[in-house]
C-alpha positions in Angstrom: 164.6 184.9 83.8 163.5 183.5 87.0 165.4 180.2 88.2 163.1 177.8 90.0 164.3 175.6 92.8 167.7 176.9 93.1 169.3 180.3 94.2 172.1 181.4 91.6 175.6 182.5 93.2 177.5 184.4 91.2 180.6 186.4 92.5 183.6 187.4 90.1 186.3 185.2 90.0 184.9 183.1 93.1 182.1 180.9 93.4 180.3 180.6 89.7 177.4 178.3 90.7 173.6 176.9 91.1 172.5 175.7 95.1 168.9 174.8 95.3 166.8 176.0 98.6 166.9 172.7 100.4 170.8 172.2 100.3 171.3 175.6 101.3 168.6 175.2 104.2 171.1 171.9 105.0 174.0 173.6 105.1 172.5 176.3 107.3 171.3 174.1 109.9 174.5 171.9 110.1 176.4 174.6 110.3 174.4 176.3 113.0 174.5 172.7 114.8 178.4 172.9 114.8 179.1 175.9 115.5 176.4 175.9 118.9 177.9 172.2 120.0 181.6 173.8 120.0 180.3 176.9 121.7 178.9 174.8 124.4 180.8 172.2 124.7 178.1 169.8 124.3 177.7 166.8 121.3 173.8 165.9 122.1 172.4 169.9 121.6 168.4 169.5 120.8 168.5 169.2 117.4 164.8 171.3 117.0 166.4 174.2 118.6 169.4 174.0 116.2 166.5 174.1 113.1 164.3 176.5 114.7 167.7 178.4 115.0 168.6 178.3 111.2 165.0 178.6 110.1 164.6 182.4 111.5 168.2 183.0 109.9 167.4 181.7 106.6 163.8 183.9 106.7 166.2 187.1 107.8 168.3 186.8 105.3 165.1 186.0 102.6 163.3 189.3 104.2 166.4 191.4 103.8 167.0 190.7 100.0 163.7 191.3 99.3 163.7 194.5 101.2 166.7 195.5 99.1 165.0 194.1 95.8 162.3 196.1 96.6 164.2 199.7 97.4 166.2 199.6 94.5 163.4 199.0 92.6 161.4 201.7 93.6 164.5 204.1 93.8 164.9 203.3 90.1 161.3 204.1 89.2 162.1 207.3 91.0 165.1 208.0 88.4 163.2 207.3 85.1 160.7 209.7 86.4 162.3 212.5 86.9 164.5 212.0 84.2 163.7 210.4 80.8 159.9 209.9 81.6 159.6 213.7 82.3 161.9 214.9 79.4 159.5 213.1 77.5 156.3 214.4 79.1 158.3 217.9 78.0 158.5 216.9 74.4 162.0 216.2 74.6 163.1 214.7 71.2 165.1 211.3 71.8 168.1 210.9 68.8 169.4 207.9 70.8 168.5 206.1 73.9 167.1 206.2 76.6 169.8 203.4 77.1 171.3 201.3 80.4 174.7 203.4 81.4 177.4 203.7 83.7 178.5 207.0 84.7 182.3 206.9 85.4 182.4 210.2 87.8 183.7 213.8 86.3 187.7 214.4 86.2 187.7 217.4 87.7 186.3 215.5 91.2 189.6 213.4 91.2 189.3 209.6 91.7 189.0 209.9 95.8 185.9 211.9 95.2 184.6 210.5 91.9 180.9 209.5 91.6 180.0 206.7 89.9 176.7 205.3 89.1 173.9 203.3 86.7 171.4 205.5 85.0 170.7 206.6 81.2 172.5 208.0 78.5 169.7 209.8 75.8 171.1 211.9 73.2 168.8 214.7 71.8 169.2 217.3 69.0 170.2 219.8 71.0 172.7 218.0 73.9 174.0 214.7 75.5 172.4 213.9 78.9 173.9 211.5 81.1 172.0 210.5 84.5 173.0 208.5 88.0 170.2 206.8 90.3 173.2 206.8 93.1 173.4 208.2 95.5 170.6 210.6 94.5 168.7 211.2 91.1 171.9 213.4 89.4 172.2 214.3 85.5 174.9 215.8 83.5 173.7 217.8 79.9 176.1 219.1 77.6 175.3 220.7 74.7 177.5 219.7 71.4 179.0 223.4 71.4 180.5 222.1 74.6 182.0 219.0 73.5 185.6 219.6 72.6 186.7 215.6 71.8 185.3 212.2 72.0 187.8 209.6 73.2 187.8 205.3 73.9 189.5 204.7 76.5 190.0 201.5 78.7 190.4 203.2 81.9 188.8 206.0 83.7 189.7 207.4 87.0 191.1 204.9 87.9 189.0 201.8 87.2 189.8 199.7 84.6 187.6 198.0 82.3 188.4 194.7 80.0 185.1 194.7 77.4 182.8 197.8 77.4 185.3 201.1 77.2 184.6 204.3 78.6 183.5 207.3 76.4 185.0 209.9 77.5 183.7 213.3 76.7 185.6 216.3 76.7 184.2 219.3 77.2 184.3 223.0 78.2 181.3 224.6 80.4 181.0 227.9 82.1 184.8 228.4 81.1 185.9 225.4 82.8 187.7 222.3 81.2 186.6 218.8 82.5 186.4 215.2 81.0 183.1 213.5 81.9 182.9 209.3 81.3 180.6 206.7 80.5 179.7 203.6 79.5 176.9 201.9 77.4 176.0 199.1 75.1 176.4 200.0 71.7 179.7 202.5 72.5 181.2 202.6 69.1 177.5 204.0 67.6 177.2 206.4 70.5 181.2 207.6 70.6 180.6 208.0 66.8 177.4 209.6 67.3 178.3 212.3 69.5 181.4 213.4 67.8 179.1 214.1 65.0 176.8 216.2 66.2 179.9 218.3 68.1 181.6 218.2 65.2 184.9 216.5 66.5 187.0 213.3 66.1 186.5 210.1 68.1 189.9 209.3 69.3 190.0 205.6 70.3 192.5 204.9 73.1 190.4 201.6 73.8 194.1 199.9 74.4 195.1 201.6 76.8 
């Protein structure tokens, strides 16, 4: 929901907050002001160059976030197209999801190489398909013969999450043992889900 008149700050554990566009301009220019009259030496700096100065900041920095805004939106659309939308288009039969998820990286990459991204997590008939918008469109499918467990856990290569666990799938492919983890919404329905269709146990470690 847009917030009109005000830009919302929101950092973790920092600055929680609402600063509307004129007391952000302010602070801008004041701060411009101070920083130029200690450069200089000087107390009686023209005070037009000062705003001139923190105007063509304050439209940088407005031009950059909407160049970013704009990129990630498009690099999104990107994703859904050549994942869900086309399995779709292919008649691809949706059990669950598409869904928002967060794909916690592979084991077998180790936690200096682990990838992590946001994508989807759809579950069909036939397999699980987990996907990752970052760095480049990427998706994981397992089928359910694959899938050797199902299990909660609170941390995952070594991040550490306090609401949504992980749900890590273990699985064998091409002879190989790896664990493969990710996070969505509804995890409980989708752990529960999943170890269903493999035919498996959900083992919840979510306390860990």
């Amino acid at each position: 929901m847009a917030v009109s008149g005000c830009n919302q700050f929101a950092a973790s554990n920092t600055v929680k907050g609402c600063i509307s566009s004129k007391a952000l301009f302010q602070i801008i220019i004041l701060a411009q002001y101070d920083i130029l009259a200690k450069r200089f030496h000087m107390s009686d700096i023209d005070f037009v160059t000062v705003v001139a100065f923190g105007m063509l900041i304050l439209l940088g920095v407005v031009l950059l976030f909407r160049y970013m805004s704009g990129s990630l939106s498009r690099r999104w659309k990107a994703h859904r197209a050549d994942t869900v939308d086309q399995w779709a288009a292919d008649g691809v039969e949706f059990e669950l999801g598409p869904v928002a998820a967060q794909f916690g990286g592979l084991e077998s990459m180790g936690v200096a190489k682990a990838v992590r991204g946001v994508g989807y997590a759809v579950l069909t008939p036939k397999d699980l398909r987990v996907t990752s918008a970052t760095p480049t469109t990427v998706w994981w499918t397992l089928n359910f013969r694959q899938i050797k467990g199902i299990t909660l856990k609170r941390s995952f290569l070594g991040k550490r999450v306090k609401q949504t666990p992980f749900i890590v799938v273990r699985f064998v492919k091409d002879g190989q043992a790896d664990k493969l983890g990710f996070q969505v919404k509804d995890f409980e329905a989708w752990a529960q889900k999943i170890a269903d269709k493999a035919g498996v146990s959900v083992n919840e470690q979510a306390a860990d």
